[in-house]
PDB file of the backbone (N, CA, C, O) and the ligand in Angstrom, with CONECT records:
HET     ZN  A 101       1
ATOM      1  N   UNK A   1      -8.078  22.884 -20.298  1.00  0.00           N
ATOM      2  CA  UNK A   1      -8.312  21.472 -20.633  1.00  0.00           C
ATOM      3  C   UNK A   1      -7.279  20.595 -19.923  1.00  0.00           C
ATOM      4  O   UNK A   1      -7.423  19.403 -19.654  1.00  0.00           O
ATOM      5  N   UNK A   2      -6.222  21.357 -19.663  1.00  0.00           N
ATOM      6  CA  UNK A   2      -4.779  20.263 -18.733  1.00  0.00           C
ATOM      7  C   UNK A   2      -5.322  20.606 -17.969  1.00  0.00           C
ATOM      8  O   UNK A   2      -5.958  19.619 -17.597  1.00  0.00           O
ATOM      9  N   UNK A   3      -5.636  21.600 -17.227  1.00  0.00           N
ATOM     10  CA  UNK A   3      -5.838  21.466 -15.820  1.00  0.00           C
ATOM     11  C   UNK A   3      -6.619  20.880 -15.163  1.00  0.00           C
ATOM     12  O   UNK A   3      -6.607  20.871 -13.932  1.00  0.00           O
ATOM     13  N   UNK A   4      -7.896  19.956 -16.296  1.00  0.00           N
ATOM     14  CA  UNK A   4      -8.987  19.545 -16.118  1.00  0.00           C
ATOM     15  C   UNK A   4      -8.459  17.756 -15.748  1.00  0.00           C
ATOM     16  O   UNK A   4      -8.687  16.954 -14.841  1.00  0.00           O
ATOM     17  N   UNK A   5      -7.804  17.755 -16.794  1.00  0.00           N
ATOM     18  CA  UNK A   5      -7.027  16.390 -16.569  1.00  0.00           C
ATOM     19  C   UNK A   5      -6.652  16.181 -15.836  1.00  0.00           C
ATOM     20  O   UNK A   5      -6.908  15.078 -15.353  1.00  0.00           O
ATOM     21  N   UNK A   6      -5.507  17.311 -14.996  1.00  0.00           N
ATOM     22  CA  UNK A   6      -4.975  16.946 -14.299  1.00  0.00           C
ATOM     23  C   UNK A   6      -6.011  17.110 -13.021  1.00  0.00           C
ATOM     24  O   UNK A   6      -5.863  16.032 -12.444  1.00  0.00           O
ATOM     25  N   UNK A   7      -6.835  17.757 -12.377  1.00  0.00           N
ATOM     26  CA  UNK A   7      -7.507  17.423 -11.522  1.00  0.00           C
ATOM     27  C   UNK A   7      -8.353  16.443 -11.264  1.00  0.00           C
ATOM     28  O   UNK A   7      -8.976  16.308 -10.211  1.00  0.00           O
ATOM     29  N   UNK A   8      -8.407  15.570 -12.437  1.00  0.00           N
ATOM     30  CA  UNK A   8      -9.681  13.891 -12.317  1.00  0.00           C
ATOM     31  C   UNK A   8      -7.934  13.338 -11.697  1.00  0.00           C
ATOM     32  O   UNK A   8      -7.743  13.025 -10.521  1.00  0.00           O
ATOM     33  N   UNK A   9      -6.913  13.323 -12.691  1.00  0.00           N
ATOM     34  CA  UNK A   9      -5.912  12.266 -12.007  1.00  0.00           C
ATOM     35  C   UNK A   9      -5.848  12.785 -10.560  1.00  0.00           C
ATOM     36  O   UNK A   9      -6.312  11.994  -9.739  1.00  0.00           O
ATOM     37  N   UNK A  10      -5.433  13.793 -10.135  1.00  0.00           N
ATOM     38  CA  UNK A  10      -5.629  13.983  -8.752  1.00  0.00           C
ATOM     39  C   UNK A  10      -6.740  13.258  -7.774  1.00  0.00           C
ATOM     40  O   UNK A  10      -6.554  12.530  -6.799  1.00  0.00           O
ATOM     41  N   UNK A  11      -7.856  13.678  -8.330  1.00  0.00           N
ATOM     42  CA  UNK A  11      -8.628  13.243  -7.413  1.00  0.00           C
ATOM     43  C   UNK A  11      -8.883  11.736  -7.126  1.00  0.00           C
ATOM     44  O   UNK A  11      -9.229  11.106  -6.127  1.00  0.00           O
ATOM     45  N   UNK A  12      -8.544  11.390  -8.516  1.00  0.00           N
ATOM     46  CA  UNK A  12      -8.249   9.331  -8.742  1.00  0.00           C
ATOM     47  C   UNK A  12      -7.828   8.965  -7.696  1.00  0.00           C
ATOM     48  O   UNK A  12      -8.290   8.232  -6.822  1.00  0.00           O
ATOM     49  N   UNK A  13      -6.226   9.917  -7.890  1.00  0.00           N
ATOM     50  CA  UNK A  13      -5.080   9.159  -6.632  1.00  0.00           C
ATOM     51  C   UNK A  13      -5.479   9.498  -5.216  1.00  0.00           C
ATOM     52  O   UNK A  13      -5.153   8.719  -4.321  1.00  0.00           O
ATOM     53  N   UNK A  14      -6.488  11.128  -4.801  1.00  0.00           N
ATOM     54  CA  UNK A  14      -6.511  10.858  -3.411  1.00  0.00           C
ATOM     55  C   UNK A  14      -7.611  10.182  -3.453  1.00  0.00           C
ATOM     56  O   UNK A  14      -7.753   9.927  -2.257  1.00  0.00           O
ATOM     57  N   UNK A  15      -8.480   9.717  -3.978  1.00  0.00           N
ATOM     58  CA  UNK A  15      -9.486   8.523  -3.372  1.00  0.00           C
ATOM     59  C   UNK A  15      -8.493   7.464  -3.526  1.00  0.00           C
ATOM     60  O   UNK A  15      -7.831   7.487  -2.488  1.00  0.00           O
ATOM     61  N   UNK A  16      -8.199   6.849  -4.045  1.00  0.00           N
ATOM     62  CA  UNK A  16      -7.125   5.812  -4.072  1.00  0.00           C
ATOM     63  C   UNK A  16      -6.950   5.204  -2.713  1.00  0.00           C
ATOM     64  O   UNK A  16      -7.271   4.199  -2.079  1.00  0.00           O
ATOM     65  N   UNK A  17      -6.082   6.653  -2.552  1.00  0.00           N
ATOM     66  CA  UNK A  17      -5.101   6.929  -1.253  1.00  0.00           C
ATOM     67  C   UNK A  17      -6.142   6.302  -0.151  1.00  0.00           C
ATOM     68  O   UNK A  17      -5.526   5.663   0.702  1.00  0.00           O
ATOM     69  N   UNK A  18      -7.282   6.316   0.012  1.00  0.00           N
ATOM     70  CA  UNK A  18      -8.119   5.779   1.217  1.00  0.00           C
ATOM     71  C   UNK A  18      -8.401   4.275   0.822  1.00  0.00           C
ATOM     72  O   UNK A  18      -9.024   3.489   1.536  1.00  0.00           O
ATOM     73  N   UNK A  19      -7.833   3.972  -0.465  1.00  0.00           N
ATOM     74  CA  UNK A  19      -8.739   2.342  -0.105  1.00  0.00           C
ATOM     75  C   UNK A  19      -7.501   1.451   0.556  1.00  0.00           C
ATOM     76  O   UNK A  19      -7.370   1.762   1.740  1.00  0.00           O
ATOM     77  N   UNK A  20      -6.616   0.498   0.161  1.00  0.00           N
ATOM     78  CA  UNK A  20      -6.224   0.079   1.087  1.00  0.00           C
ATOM     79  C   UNK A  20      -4.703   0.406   1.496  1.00  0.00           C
ATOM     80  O   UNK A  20      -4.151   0.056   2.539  1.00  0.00           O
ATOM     81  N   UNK A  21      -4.148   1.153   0.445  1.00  0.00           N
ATOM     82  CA  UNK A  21      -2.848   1.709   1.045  1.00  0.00           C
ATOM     83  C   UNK A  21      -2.475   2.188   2.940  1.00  0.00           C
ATOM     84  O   UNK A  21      -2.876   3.071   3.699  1.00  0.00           O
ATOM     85  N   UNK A  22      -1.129   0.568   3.081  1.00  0.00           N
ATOM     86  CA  UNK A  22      -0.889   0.590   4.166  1.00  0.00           C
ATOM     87  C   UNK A  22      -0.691   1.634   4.214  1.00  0.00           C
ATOM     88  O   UNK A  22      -0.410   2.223   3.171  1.00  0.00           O
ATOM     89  N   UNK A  23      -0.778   2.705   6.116  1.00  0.00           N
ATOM     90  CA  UNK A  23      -0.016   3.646   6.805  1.00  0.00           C
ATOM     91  C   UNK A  23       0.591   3.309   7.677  1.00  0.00           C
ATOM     92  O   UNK A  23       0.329   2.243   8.234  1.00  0.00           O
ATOM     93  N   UNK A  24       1.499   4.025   8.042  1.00  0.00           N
ATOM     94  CA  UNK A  24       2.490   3.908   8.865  1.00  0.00           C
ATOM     95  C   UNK A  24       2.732   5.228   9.908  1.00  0.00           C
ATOM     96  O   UNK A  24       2.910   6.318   9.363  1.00  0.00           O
ATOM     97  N   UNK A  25       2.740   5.183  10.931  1.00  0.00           N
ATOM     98  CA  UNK A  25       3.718   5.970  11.587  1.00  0.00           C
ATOM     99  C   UNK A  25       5.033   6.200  11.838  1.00  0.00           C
ATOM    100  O   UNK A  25       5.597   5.228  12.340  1.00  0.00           O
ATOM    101  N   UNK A  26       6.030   7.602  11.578  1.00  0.00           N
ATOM    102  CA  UNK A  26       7.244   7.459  11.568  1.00  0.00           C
ATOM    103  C   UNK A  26       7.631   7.326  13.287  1.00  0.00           C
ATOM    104  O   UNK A  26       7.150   8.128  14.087  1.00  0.00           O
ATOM    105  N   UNK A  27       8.453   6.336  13.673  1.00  0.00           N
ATOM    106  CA  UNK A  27       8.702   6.384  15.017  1.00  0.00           C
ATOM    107  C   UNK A  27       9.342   7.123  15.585  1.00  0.00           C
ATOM    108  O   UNK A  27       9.528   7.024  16.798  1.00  0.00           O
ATOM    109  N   UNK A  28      10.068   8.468  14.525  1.00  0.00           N
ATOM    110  CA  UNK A  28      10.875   9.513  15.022  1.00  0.00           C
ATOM    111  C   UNK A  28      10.017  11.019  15.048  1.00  0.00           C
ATOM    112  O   UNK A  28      10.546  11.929  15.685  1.00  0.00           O
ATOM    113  N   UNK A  29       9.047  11.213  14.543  1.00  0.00           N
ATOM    114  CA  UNK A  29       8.407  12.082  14.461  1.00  0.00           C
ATOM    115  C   UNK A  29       6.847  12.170  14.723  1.00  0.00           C
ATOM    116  O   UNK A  29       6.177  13.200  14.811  1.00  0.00           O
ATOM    117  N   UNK A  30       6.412  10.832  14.830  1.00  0.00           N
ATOM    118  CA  UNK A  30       5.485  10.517  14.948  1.00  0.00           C
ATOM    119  C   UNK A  30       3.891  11.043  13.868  1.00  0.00           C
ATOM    120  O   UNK A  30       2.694  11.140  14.139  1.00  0.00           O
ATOM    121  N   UNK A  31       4.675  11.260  12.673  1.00  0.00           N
ATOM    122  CA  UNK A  31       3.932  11.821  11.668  1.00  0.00           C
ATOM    123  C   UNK A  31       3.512  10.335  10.789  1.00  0.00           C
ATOM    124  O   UNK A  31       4.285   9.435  10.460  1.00  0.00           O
ATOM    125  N   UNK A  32       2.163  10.423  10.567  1.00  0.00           N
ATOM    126  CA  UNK A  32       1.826   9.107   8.954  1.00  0.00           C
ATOM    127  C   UNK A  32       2.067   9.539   8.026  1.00  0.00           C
ATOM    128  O   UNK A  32       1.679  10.608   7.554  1.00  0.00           O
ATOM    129  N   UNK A  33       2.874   8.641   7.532  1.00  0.00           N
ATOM    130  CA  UNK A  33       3.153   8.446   6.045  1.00  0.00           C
ATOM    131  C   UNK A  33       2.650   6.414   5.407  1.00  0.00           C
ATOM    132  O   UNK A  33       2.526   5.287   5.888  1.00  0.00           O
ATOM    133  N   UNK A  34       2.523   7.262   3.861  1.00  0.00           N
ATOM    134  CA  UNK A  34       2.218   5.826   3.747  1.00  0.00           C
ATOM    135  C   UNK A  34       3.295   4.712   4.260  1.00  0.00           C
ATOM    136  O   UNK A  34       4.313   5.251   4.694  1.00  0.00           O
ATOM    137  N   UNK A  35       3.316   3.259   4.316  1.00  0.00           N
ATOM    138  CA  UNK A  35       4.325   2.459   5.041  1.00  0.00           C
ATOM    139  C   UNK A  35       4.978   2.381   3.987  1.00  0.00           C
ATOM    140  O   UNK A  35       5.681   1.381   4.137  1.00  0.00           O
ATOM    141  N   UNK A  36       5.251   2.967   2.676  1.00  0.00           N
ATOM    142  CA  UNK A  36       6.488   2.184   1.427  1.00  0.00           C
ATOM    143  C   UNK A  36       7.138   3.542   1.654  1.00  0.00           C
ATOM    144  O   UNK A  36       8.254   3.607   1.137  1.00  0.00           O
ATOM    145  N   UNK A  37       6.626   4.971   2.475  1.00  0.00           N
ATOM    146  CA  UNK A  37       7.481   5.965   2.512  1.00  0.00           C
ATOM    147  C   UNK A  37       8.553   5.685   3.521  1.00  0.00           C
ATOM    148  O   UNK A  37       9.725   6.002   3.319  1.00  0.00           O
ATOM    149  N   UNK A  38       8.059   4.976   4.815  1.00  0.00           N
ATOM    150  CA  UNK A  38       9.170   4.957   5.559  1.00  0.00           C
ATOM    151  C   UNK A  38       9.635   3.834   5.897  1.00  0.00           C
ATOM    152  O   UNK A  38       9.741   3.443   7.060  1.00  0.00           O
ATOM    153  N   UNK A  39       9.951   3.223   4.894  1.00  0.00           N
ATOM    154  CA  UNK A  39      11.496   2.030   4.082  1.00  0.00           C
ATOM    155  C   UNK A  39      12.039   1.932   3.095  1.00  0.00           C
ATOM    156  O   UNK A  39      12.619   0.930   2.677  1.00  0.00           O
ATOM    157  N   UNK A  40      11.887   3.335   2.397  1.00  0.00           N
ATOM    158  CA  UNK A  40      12.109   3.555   1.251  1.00  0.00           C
ATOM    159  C   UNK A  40      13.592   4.387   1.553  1.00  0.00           C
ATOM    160  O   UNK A  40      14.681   4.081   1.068  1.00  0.00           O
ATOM    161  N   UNK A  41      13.444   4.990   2.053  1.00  0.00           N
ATOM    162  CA  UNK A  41      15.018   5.840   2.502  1.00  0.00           C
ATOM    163  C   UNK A  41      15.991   5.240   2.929  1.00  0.00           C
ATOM    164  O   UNK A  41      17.186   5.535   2.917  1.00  0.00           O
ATOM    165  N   UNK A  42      15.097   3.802   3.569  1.00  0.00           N
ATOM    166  CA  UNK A  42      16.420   2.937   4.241  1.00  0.00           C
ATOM    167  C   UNK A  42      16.960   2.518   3.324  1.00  0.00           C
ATOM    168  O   UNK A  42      18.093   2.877   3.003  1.00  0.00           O
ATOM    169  N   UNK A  43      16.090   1.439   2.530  1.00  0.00           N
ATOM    170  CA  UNK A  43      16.403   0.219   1.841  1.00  0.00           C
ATOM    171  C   UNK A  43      17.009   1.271   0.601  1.00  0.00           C
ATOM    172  O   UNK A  43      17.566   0.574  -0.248  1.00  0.00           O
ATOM    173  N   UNK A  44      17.056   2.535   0.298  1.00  0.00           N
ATOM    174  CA  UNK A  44      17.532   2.999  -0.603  1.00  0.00           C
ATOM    175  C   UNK A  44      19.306   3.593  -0.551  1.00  0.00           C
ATOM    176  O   UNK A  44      20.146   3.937  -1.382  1.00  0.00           O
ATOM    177  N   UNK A  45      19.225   3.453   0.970  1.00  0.00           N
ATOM    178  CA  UNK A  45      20.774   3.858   1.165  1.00  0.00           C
ATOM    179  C   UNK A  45      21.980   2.950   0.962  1.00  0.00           C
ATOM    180  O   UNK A  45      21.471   1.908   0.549  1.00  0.00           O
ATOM    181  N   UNK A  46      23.121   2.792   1.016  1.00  0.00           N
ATOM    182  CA  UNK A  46      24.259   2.591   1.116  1.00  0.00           C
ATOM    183  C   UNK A  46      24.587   1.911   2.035  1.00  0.00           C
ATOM    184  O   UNK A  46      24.734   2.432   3.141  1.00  0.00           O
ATOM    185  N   UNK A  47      24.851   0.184   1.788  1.00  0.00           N
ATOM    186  CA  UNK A  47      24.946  -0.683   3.184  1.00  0.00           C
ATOM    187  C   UNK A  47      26.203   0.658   4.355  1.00  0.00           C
ATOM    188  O   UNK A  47      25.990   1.056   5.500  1.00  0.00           O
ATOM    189  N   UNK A  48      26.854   0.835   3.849  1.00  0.00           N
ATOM    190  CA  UNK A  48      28.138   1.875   5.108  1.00  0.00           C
ATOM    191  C   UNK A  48      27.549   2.730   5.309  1.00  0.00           C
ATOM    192  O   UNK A  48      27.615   2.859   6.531  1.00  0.00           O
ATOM    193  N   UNK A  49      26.558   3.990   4.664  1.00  0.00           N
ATOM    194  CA  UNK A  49      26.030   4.778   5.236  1.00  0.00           C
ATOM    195  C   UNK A  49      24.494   4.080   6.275  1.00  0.00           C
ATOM    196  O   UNK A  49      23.798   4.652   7.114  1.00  0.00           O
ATOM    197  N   UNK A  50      24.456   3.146   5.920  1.00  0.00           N
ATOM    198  CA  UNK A  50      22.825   2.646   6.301  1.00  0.00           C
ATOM    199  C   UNK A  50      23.195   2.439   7.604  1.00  0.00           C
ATOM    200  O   UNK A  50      22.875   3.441   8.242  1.00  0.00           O
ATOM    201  N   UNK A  51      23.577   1.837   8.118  1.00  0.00           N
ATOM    202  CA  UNK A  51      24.961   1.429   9.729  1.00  0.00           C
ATOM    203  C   UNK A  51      24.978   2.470  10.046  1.00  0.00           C
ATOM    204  O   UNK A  51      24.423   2.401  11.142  1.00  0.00           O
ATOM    205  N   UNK A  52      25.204   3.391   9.902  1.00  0.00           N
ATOM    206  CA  UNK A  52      26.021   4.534  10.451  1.00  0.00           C
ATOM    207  C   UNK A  52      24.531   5.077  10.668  1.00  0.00           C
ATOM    208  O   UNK A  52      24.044   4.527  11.656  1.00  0.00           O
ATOM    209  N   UNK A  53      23.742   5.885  10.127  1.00  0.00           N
ATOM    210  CA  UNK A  53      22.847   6.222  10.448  1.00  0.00           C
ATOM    211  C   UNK A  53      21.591   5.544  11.409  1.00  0.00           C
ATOM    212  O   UNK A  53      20.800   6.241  12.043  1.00  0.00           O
ATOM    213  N   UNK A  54      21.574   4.238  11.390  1.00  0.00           N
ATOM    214  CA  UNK A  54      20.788   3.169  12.112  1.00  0.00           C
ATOM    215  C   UNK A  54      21.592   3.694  13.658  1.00  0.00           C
ATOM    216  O   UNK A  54      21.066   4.020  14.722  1.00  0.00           O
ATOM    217  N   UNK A  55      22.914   3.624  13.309  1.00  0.00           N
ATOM    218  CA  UNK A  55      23.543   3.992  14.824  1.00  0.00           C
ATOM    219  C   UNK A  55      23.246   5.459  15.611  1.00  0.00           C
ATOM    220  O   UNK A  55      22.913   5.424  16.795  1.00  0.00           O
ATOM    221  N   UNK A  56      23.346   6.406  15.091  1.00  0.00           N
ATOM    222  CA  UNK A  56      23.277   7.237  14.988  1.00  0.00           C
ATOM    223  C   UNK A  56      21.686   7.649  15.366  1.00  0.00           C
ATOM    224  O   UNK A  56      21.477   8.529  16.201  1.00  0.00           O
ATOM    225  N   UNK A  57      20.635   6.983  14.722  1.00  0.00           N
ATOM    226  CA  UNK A  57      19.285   7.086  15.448  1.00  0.00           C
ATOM    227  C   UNK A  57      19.022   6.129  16.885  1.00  0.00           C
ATOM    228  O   UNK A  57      18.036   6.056  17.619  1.00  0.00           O
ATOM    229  N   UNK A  58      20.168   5.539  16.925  1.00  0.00           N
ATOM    230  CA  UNK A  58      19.581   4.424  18.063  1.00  0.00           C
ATOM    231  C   UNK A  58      20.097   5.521  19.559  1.00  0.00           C
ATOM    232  O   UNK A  58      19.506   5.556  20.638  1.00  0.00           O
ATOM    233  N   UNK A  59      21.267   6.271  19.196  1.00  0.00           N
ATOM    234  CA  UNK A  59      21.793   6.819  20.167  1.00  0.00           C
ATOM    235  C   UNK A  59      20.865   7.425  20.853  1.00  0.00           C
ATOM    236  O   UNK A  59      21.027   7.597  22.061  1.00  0.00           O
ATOM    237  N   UNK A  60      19.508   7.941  20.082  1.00  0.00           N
ATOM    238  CA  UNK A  60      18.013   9.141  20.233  1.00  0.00           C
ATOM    239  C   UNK A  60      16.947   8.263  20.431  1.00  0.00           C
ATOM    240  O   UNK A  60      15.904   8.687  20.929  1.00  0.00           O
ATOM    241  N   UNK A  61      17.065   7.166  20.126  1.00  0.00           N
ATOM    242  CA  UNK A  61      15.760   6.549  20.165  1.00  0.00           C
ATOM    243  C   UNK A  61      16.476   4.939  20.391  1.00  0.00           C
ATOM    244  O   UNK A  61      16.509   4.144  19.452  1.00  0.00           O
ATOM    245  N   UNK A  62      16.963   4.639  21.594  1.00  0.00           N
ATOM    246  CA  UNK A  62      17.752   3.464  21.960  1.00  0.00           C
ATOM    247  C   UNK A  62      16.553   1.874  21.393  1.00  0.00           C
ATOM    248  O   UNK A  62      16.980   0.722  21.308  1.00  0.00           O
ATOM    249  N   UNK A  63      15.070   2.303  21.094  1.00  0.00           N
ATOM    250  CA  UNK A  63      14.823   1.065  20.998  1.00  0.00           C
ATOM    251  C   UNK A  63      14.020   1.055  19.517  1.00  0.00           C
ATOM    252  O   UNK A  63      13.003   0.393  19.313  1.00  0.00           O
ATOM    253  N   UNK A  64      14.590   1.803  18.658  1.00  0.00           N
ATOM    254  CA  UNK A  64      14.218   2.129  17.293  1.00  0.00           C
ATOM    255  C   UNK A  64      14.584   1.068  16.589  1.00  0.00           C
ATOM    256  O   UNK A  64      15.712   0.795  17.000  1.00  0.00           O
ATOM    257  N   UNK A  65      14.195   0.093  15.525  1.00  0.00           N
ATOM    258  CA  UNK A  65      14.807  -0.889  14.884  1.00  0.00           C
ATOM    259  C   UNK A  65      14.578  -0.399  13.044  1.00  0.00           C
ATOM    260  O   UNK A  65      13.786   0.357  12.482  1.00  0.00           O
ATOM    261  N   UNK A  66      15.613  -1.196  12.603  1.00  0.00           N
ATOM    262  CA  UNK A  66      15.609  -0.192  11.085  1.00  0.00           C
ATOM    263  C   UNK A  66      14.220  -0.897  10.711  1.00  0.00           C
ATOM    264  O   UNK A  66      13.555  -0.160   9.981  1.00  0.00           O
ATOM    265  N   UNK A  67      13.499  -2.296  11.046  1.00  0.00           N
ATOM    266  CA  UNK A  67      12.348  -2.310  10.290  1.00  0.00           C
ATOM    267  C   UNK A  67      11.102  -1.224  11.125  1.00  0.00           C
ATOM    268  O   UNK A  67       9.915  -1.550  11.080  1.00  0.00           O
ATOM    269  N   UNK A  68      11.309  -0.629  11.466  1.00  0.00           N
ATOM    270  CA  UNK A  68      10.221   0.271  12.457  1.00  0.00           C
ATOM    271  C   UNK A  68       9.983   1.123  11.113  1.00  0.00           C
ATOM    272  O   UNK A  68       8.875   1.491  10.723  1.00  0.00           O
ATOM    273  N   UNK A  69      11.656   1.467  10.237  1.00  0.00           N
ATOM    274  CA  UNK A  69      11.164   2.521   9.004  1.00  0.00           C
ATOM    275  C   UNK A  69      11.199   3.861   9.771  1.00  0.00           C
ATOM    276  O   UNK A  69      11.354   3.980  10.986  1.00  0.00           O
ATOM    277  N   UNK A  70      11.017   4.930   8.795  1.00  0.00           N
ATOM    278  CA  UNK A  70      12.114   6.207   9.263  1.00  0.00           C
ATOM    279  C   UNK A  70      11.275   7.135   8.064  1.00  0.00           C
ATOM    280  O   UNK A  70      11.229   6.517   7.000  1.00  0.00           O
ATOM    281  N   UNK A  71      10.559   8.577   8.012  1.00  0.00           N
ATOM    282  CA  UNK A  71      10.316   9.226   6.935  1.00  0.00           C
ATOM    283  C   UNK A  71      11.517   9.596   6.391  1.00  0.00           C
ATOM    284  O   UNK A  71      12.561   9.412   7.016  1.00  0.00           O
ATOM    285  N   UNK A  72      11.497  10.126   5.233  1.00  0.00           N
ATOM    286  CA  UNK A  72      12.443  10.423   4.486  1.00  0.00           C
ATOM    287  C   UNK A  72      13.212  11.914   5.455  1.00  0.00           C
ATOM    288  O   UNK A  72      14.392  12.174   5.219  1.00  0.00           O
ATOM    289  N   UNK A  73      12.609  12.587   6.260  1.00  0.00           N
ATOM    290  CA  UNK A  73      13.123  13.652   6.574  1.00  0.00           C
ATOM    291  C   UNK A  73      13.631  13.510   7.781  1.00  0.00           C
ATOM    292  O   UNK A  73      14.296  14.393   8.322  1.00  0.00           O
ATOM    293  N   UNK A  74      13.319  12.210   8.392  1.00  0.00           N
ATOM    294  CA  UNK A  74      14.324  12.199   9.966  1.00  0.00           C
ATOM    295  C   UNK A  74      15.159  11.057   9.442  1.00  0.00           C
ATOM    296  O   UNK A  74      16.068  10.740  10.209  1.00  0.00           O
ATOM    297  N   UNK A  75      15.075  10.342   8.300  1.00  0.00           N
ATOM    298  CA  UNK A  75      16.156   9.733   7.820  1.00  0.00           C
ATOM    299  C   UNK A  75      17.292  10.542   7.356  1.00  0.00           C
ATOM    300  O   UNK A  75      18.352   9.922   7.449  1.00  0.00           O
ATOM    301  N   UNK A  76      17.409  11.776   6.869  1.00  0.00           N
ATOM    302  CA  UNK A  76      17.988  12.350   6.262  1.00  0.00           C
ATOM    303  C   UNK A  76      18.755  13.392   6.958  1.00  0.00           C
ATOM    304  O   UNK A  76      19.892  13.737   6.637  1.00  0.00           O
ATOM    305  N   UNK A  77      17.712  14.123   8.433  1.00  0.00           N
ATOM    306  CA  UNK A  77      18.942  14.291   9.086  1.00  0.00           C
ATOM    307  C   UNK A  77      19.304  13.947   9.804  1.00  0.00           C
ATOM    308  O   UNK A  77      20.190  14.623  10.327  1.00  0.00           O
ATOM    309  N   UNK A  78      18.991  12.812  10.349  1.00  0.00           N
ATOM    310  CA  UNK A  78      20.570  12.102  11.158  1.00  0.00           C
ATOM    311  C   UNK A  78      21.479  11.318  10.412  1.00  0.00           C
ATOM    312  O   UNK A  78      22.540  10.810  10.773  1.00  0.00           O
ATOM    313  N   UNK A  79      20.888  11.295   9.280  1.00  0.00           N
ATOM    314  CA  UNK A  79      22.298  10.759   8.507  1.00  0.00           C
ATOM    315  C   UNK A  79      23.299  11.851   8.619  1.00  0.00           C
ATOM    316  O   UNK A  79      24.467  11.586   8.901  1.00  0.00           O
ATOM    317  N   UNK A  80      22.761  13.473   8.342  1.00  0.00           N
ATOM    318  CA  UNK A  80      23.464  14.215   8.325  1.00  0.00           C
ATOM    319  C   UNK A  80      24.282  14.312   9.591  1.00  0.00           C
ATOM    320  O   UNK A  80      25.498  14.394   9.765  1.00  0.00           O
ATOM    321  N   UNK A  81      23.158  14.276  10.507  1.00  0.00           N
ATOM    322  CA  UNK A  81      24.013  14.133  12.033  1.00  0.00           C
ATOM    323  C   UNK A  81      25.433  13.305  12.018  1.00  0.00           C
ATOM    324  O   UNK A  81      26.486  13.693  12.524  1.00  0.00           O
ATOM    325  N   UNK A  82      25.141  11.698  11.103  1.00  0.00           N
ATOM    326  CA  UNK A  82      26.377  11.213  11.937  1.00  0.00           C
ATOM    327  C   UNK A  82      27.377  11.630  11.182  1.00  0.00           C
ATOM    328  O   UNK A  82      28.531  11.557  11.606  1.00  0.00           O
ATOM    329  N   UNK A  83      27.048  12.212   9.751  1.00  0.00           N
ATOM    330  CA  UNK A  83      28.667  12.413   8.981  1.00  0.00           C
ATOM    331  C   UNK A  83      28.664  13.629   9.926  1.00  0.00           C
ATOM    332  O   UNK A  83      29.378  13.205  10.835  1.00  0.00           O
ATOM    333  N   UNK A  84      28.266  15.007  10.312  1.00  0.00           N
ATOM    334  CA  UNK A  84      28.769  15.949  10.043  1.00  0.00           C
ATOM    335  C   UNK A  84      29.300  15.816  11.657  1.00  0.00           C
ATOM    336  O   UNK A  84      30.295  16.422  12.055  1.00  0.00           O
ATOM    337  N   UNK A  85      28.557  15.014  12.436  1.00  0.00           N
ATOM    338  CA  UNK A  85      30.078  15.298  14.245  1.00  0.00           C
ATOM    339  C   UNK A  85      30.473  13.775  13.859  1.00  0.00           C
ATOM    340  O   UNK A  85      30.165  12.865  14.629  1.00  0.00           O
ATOM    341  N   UNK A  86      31.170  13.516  12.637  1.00  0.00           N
ATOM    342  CA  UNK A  86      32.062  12.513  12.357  1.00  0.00           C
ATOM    343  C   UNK A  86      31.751  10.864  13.395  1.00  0.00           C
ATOM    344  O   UNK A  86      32.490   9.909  13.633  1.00  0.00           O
ATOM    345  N   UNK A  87      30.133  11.217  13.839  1.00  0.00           N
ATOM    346  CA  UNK A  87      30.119   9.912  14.649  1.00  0.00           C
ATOM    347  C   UNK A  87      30.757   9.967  15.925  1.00  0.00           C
ATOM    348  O   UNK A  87      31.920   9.662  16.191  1.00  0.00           O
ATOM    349  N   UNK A  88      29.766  10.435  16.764  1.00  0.00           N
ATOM    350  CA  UNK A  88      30.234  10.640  18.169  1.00  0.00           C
ATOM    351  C   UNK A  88      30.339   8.940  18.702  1.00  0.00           C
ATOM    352  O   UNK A  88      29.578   8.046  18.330  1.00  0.00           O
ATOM    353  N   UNK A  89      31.550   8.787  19.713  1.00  0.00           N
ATOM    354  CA  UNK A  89      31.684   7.368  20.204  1.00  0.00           C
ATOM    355  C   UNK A  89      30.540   6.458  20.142  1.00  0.00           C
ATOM    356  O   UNK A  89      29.796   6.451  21.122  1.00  0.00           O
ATOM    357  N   UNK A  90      30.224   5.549  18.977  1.00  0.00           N
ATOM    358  CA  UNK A  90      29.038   4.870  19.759  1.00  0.00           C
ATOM    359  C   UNK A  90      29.995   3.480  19.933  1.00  0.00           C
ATOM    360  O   UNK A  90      30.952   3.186  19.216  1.00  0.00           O
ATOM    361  N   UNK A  91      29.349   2.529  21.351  1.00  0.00           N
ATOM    362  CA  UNK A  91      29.948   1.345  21.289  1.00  0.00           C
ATOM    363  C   UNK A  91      28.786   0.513  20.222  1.00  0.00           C
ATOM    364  O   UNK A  91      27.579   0.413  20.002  1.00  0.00           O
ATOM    365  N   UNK A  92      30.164   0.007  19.752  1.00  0.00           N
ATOM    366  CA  UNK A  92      29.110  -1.641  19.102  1.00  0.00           C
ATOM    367  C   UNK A  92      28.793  -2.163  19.313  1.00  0.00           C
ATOM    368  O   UNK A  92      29.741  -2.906  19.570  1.00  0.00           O
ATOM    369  N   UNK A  93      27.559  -2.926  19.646  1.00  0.00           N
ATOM    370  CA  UNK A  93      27.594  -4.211  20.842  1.00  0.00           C
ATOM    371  C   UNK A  93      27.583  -5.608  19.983  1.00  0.00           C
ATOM    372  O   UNK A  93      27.603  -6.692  20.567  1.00  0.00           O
TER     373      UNK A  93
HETATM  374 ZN    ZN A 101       9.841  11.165  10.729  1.00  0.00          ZN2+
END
């Protein structure tokens, strides 16, 4: 009987999912996600970590802008990227 439930809510949300929910493409992976997935990682970070990682993707993708949006999983590792080689030289401009 749950499992019954839970498969109408399922199926609710993927028809849902086709009516007008924006998509997006991630510009680092080039995978769709819906568009609230990839600005959700940004706008959820840490103005000092958010910088650092914006930098850190621009070094790979020089014409990437943070509103372009980022999936949660190439947001996550180049954040890792810039803490863990402590932020290779970038200039500031
Ligand atoms: Zn991605």
């Amino acid at each position: 009987m749950y499992m019954t439930a839970k498969a109408a809510t399922f199926e609710q949300a993927e028809e849902q999912s086709w009516i007008p929910l924006p998509e997006g493409i991630c510009p680092l992976c080039s995978q769709v996600f819906a568009l609230e997935l990839l600005h959700k990682p940004i706008a959820s970070e840490n103005t000092k970590s958010r910088d650092r990682t914006v930098q850190v993707i621009q070094v790979y993708h020089p014409h990437w802008l943070e509103e372009h949006g980022a999936c949660t999983r190439c947001w996550e590792s180049y954040r890792e990227a810039g803490w863990t080689r402590g932020l290779i030289k970038i200039n500031r401009r």
